[in-house]
ZAKE-863072 format. One record per residue (C-alpha): residue in one letter; residue number from 1; x, y, z. Coordinates in nm, 3 decimals. Layout:
BEGIN
REC res   n      px      py      pz
REC   A NUM       X       Y       Z
...
//
This chain:
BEGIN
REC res   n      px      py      pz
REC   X   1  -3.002   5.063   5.637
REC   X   2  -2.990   5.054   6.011
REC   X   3  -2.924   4.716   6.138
REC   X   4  -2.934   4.538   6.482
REC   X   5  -2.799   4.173   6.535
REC   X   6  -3.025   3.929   6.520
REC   X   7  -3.097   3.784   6.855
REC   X   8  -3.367   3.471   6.772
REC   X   9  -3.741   3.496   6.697
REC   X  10  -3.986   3.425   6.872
REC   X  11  -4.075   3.066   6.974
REC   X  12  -4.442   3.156   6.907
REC   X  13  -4.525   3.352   6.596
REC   X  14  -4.560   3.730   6.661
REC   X  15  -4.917   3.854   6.509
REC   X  16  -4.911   4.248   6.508
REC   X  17  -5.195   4.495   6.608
REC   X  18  -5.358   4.493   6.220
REC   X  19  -5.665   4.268   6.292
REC   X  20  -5.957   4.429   6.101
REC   X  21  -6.291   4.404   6.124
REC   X  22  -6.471   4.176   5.818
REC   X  23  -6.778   4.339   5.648
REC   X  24  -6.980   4.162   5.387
REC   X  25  -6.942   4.335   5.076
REC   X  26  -7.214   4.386   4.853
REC   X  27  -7.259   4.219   4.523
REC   X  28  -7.034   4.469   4.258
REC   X  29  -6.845   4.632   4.562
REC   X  30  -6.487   4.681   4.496
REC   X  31  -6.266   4.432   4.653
REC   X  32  -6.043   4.614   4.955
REC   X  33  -5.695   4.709   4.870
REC   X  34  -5.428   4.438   4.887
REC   X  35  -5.286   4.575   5.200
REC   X  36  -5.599   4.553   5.436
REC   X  37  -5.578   4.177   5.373
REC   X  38  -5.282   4.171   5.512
REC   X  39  -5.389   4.129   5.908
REC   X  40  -5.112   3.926   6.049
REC   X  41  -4.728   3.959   6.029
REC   X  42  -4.507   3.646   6.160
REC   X  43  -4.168   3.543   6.134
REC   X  44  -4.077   3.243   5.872
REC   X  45  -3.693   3.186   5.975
REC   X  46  -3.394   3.380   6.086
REC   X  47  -3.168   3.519   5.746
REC   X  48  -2.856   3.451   5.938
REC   X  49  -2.623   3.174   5.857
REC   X  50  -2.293   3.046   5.947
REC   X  51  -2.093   3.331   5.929
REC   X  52  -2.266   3.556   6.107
REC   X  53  -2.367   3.763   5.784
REC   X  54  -2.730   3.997   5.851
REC   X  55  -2.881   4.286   5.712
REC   X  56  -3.132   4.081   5.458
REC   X  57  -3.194   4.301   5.150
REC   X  58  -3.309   4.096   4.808
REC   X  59  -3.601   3.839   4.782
REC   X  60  -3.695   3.571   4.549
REC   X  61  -3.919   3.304   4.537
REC   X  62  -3.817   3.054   4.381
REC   X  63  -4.100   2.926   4.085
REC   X  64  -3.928   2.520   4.001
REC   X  65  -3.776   2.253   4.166
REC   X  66  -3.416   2.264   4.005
REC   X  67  -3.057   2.140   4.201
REC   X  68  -3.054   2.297   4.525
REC   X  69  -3.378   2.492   4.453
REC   X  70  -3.683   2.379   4.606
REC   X  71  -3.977   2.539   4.428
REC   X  72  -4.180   2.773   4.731
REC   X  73  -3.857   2.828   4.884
REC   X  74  -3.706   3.169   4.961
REC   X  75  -3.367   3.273   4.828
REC   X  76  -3.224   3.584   5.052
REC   X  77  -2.928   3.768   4.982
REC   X  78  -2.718   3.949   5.267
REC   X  79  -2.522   4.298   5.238
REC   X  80  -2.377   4.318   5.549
REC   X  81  -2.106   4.104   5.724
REC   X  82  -2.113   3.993   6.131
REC   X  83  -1.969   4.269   6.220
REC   X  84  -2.229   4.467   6.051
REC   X  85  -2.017   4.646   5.792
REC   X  86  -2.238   4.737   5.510
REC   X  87  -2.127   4.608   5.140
REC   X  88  -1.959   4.332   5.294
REC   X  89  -2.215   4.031   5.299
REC   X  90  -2.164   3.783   5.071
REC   X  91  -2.394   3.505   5.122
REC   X  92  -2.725   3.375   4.959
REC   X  93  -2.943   3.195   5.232
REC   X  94  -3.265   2.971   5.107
REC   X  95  -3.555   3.008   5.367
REC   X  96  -3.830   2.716   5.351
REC   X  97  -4.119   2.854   5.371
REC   X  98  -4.208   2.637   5.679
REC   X  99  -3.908   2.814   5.870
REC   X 100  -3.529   2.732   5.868
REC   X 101  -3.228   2.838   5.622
REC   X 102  -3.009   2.682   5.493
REC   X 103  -2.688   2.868   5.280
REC   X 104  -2.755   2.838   4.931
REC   X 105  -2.384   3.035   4.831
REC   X 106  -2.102   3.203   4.962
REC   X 107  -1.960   3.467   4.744
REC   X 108  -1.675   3.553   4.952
REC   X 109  -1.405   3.411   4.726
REC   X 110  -1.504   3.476   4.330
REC   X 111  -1.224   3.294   4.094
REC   X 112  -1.013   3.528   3.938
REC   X 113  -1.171   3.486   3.615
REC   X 114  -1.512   3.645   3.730
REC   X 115  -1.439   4.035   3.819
REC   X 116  -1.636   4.205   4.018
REC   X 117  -1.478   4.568   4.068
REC   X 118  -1.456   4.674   4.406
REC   X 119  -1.591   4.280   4.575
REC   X 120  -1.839   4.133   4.731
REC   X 121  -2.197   4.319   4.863
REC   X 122  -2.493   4.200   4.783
REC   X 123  -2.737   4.395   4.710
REC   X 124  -3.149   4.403   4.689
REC   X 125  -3.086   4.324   4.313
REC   X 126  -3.168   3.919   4.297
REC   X 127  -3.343   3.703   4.076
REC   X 128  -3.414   3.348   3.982
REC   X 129  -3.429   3.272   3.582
REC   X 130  -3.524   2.920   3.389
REC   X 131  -3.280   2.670   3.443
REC   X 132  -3.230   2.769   3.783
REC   X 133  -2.965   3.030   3.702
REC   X 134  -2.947   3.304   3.996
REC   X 135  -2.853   3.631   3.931
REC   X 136  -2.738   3.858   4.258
REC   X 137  -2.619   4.243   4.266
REC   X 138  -2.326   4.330   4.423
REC   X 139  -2.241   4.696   4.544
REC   X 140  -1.904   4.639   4.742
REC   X 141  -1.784   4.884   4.988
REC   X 142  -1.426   4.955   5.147
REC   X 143  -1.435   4.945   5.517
REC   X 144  -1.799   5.102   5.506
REC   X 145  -1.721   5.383   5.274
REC   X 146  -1.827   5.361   4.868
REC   X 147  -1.615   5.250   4.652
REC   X 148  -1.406   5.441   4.460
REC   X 149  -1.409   5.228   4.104
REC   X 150  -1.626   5.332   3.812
REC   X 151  -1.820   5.131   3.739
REC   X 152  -1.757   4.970   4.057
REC   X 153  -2.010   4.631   4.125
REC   X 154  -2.123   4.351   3.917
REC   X 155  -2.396   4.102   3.860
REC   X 156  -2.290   3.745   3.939
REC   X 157  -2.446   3.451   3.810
REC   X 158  -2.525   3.153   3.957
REC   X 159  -2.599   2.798   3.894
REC   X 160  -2.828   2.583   4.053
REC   X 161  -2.637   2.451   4.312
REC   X 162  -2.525   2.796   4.379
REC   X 163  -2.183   2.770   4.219
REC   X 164  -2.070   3.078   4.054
REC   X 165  -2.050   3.047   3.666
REC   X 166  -1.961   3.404   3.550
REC   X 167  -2.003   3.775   3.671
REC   X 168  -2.147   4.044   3.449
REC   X 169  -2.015   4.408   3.418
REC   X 170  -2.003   4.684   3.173
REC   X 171  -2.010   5.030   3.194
REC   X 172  -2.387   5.008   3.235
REC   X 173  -2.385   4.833   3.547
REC   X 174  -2.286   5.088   3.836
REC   X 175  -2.394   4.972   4.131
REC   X 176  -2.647   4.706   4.117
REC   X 177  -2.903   4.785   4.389
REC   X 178  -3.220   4.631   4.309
REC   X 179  -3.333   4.364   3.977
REC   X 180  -3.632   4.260   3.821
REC   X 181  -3.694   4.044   3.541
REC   X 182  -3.853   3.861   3.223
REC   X 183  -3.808   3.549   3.110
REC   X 184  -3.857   3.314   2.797
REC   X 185  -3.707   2.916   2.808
REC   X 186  -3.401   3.095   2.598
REC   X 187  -3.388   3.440   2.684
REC   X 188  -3.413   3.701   3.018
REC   X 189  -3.440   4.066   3.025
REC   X 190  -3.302   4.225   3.350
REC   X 191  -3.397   4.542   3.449
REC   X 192  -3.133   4.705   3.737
REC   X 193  -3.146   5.006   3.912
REC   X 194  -2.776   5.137   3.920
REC   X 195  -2.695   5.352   4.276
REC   X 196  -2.395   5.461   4.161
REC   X 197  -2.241   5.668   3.855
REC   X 198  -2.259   6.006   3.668
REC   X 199  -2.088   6.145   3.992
REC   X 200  -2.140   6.528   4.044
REC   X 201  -1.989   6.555   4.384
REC   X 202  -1.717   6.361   4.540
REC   X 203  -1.489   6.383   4.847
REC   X 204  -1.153   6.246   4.929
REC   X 205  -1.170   6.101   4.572
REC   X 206  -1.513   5.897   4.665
REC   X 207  -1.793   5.994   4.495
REC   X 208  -2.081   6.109   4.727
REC   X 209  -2.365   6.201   4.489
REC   X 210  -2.467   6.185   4.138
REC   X 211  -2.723   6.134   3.852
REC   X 212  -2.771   5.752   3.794
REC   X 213  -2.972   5.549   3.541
REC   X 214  -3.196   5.206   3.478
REC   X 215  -3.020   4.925   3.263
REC   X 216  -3.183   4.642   3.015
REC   X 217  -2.992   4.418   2.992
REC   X 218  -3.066   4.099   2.743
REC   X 219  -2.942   3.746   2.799
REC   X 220  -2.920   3.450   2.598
REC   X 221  -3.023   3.166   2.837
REC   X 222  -2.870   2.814   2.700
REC   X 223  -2.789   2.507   2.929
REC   X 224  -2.396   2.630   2.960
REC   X 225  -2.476   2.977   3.110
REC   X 226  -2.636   3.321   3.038
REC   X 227  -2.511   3.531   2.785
REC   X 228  -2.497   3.883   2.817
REC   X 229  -2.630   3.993   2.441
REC   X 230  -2.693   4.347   2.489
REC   X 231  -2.741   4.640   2.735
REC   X 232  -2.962   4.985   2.694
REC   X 233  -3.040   5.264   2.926
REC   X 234  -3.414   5.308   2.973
REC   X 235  -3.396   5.543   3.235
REC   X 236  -3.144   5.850   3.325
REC   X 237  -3.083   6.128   3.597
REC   X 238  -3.217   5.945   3.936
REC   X 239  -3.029   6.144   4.184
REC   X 240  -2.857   5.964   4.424
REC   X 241  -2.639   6.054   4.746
REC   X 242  -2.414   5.884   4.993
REC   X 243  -2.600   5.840   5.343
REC   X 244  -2.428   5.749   5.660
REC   X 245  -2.740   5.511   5.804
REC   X 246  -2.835   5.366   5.453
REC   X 247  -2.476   5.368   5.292
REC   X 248  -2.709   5.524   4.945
REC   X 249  -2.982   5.716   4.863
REC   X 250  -3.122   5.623   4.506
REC   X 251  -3.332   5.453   4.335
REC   X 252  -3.409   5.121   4.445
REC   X 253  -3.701   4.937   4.356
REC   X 254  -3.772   4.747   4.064
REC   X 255  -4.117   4.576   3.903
REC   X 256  -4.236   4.513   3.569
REC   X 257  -4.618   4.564   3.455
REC   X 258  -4.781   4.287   3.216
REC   X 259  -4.826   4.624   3.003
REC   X 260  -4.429   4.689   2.978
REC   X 261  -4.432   4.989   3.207
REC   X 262  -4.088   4.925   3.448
REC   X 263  -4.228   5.126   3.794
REC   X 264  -3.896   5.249   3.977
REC   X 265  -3.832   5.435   4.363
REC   X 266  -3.594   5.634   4.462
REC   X 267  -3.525   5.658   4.836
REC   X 268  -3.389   5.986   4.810
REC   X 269  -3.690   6.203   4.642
REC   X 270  -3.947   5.991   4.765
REC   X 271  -4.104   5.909   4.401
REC   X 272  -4.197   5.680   4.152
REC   X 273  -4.162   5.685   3.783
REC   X 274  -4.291   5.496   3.510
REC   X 275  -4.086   5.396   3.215
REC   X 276  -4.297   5.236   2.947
REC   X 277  -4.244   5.031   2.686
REC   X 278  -3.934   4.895   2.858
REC   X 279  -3.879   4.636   2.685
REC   X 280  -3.851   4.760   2.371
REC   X 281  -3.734   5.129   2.408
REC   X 282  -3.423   5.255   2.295
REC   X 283  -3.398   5.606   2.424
REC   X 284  -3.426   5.641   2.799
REC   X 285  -3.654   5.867   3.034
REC   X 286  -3.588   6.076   3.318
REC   X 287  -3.675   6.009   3.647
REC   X 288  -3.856   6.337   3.697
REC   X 289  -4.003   6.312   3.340
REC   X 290  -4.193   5.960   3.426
REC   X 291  -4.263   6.059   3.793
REC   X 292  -4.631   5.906   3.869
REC   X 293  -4.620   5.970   4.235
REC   X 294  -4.433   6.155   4.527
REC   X 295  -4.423   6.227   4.865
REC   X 296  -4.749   6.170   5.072
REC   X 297  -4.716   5.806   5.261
REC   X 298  -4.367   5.749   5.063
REC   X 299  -4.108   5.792   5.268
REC   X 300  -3.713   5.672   5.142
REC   X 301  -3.886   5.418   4.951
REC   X 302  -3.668   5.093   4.891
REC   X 303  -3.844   4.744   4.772
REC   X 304  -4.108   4.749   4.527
REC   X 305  -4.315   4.497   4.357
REC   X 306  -4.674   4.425   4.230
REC   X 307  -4.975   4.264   4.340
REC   X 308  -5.144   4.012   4.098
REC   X 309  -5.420   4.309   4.031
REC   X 310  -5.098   4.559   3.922
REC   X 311  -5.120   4.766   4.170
REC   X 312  -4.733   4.870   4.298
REC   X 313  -4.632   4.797   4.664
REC   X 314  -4.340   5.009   4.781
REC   X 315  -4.229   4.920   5.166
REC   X 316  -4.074   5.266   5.297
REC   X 317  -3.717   5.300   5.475
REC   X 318  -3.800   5.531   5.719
REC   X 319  -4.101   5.387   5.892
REC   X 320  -4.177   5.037   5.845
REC   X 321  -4.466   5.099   5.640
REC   X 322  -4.613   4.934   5.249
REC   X 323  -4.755   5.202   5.055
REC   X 324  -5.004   5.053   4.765
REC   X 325  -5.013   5.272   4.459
REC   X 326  -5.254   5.249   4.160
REC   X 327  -5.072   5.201   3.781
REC   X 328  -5.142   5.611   3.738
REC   X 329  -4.976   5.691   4.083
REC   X 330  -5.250   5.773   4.310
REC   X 331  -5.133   5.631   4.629
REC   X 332  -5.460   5.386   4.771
REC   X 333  -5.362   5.271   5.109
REC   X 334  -5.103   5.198   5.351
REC   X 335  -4.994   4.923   5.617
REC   X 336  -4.819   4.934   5.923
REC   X 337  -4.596   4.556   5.846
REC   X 338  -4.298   4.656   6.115
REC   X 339  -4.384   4.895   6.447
REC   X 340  -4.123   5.157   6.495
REC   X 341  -3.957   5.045   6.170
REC   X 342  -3.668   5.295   6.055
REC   X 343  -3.461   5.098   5.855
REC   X 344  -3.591   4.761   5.870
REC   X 345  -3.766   4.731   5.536
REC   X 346  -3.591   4.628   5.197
REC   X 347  -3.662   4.303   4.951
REC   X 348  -4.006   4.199   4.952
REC   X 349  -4.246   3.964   4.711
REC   X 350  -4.564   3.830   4.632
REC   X 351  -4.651   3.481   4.758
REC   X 352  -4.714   3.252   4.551
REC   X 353  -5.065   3.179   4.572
REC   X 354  -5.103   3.585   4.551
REC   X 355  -5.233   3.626   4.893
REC   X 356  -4.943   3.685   5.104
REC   X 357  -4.651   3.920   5.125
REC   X 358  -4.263   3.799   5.210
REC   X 359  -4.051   4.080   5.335
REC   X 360  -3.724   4.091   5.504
REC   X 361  -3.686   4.238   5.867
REC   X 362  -3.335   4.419   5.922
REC   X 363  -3.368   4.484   6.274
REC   X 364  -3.458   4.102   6.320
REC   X 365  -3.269   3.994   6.048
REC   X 366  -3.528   3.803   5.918
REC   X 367  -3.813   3.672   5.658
REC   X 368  -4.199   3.769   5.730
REC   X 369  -4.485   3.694   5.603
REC   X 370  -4.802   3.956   5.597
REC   X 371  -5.089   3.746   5.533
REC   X 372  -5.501   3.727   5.596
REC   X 373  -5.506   3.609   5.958
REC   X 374  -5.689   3.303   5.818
REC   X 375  -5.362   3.195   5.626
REC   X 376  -5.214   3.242   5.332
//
C-alpha cells in the first residue's frame, strides 16, 4: 500500500474527531455496534526499528508470557525496507502496549536449509501458536516487481526468542498474504490467503493476474518444532491482480468463527465470502459462490478480524475506514479510524480485554489503538 516514512508521533496522544454523544439505553435495547465504541484513536509506538524497515502490515497479540514474548505485547511484521521497496521488509518488531518496540527478528538472512522461494517480505499473514512458536508470511518481491517463482513465498517459523527453526512451502502456499489460526496444546490449523497463483495473465514472464485460493494447513505442535502434517484447499478462484500502489490486489483478510465459518476479503472485488465448515471440509468453495457481502462501505478491503460478539471487522484500503459486518453479510456500521486514509490500513486485532482495537498506520508507520474514550 502507499507508504510515507515515518517521521515520530506525537508527544501527546492524538484523539480524532469520533467523540459521540452517550445515551442511556433502555432495559432490552440492543447494545451499539462495536465500532461506535470506538471514540478515540492514539498512537501506542512507532513500528520502525533499526534498519529503517516501515510499511507495518500483520498483527498479533501475543496471549502467554514465553522467551522473548511478553503476554499483552504486540508482535508487528514489516513488508517494506527503508527505502520503501515493497516485499523487502524483513523484520518482526514487538510493541508494548505502553509504547516502545523493540525487534523481536530479523529475517534478512534465512540459513540455507530453510527455502523460501523468491526471499524475504513479510506479509499481513502472522500468528502466534502454543509454545510461543511464530509463524510469519512472506511474499518476496524483485526490485518492487512480483516474483516470478511458482509457488514463490513461504511461511517461516519461529521460536520464541525469534530464531528461525524451519520455513514451510508447498505448492499450496503461493503467496502468503494474510493468516489466521486454531490451536490445541499439540496441534494448529492455519488458514492463509494465497495472493499469488493460477496465473491467467502475465507480462515480461511475471505474472500480473490470476485465480488464487485459501489453504488449511495442519501442524503437529511438539516442543522441537511444528510439523507440517497436511494441507487442503478450502477455497478457489479469488481473483487477484498486480497493482502499482498496493503491489496486489486479492484476497487478504483472514478470521475464523467459533461456528467454523473462515470469513475472507478480497481487495480487488470488494467482497466477503464465507467458507464453512473449514475445518473439516475437503472440497473447496469459490469465492463468488460463498460471497456474503459486497460493495457498499467496502472499499479494497485488506485486514479482517472479529469482535468477541462475531461480528467481522474489515478496515478498507482505500479510505481509512472499519466496516462491521453481521455473520450473514449485512454490513451494520462504519468508522472513520484514519482521516484521509488511502493506503494506511492493513493488520489489525482485538484487544485483549475485547474493548479495544490495534491497527497498524502505514502512513505513520505505526500501532493504534481505537478505544472508548474512557480507556480500554
Amino acid at each position: 500500500m502507499r507508504n510515507l516514512r515515518w517521521a515520530g508521533l506525537l508527544a501527546a496522544p492524538l484523539v480524532l474527531g469520533l467523540a459521540a454523544v452517550a445515551v442511556p439505553m433502555e432495559a432490552g435495547a440492543m447494545p451499539p455496534p462495536f465500532v461506535h465504541t470506538l471514540t478515540s484513536v492514539t498512537p501506542v509506538s512507532s513500528t520502525v526499528p533499526g534498519n529503517g524497515d516501515i510499511n507495518p502490515y500483520g498483527v498479533a497479540v501475543v496471549p502467554a508470557s514465553t522467551g522473548n514474548l511478553v503476554a499483552g505485547d504486540i508482535l508487528v511484521s514489516n513488508f517494506n525496507n527503508k527505502a520503501n521497496v515493497q516485499g523487502t521488509g524483513t523484520t518482526i518488531v514487538e510493541v508494548a502496549p505502553t509504547g516502545g518496540e523493540h525487534v523481536f527478528a530479523n529475517l534478512a538472512h534465512l540459513p540455507s536449509t530453510m527455502p523460501c522461494p523468491g526471499g524475504v517480505g513479510l506479509t499481513t499473514a502472522l500468528d502466534i501458536l502454543p509454545g510461543g512458536w511464530v509463524v510469519v508470511g512472506s511474499l518476496p518481491t524483485k526490485a518492487g516487481a512480483l516474483p516470478k517463482e511458482n509457488p514463490a513465498g513461504c511461511l517461516i517459523v519461529l521460536d520464541s526468542s525469534g530464531t528461525p527453526v524451519e520455513t514451510l512451502t508447498n505448492a499450496d502456499i503461493v503467496g502468503p498474504w494474510d493468516m489466521t489460526a486454531e490451536s490445541t496444546a499439540t496441534t494448529a490449523t492455519l488458514f492463509v490467503s494465497n495472493a499469488l497463483g493460477g496465473n491467467t495473465r502475465t507480462k515480461k514472464g511475471v505474472p500480473v493476474a490470476g485465480n488464487c485460493t485459501v489453504a488449511r494447513l495442519d501442524l503437529s505442535l511438539s516442543s522441537a518444532r511444528p510439523t507440517l502434517t497436511s494441507s487442503t484447499i478450502v477455497g478457489t478462484d479469488f481473483p487477484w491482480k498486480a497493482n502499482a500502489a498496493a503491489l496486489v490486489l486479492a484476497p487478504t483478510g483472514l478470521a475464523l468463527s467459533a461456528g467454523d465459518t473462515l470469513y475472507v476479503d478480497n481487495s480487488l472485488t470488494n467482497t466477503v465470502s464465507a467458507i464453512p465448515h473449514a475445518s473439516t471440509r475437503s472440497t473447496p468453495v469459490t469465492g463468488a459462490g460463498g460471497m456474503i457481502s459486497k460493495g457498499g462501505d467496502l472499499s479494497a478491503p485488506l485486514g479482517l478480524t472479529l469482535t468477541p460478539a462475531g461480528d467481522i471487522l474489515v478496515v478498507n484500503g482505500n479510505n481509512g475506514l472499519v466496516v462491521q459486518i453481521s455473520p450473514s453479510g449485512t454490513q451494520i456500521a462504519k468508522k472513520q479510524l484514519v482521516k484521509n486514509g488511502a493506503g494506511d490500513l492493513f493488520g489489525l486485532a482485538v484487544t485483549p480485554n475485547g474493548r479495544g482495537l490495534y491497527f497498524v498506520n502505514d502512513g505513520t508507520n505505526a500501532l493504534d489503538l481505537a478505544q472508548p474514550a474512557s480507556g480500554g
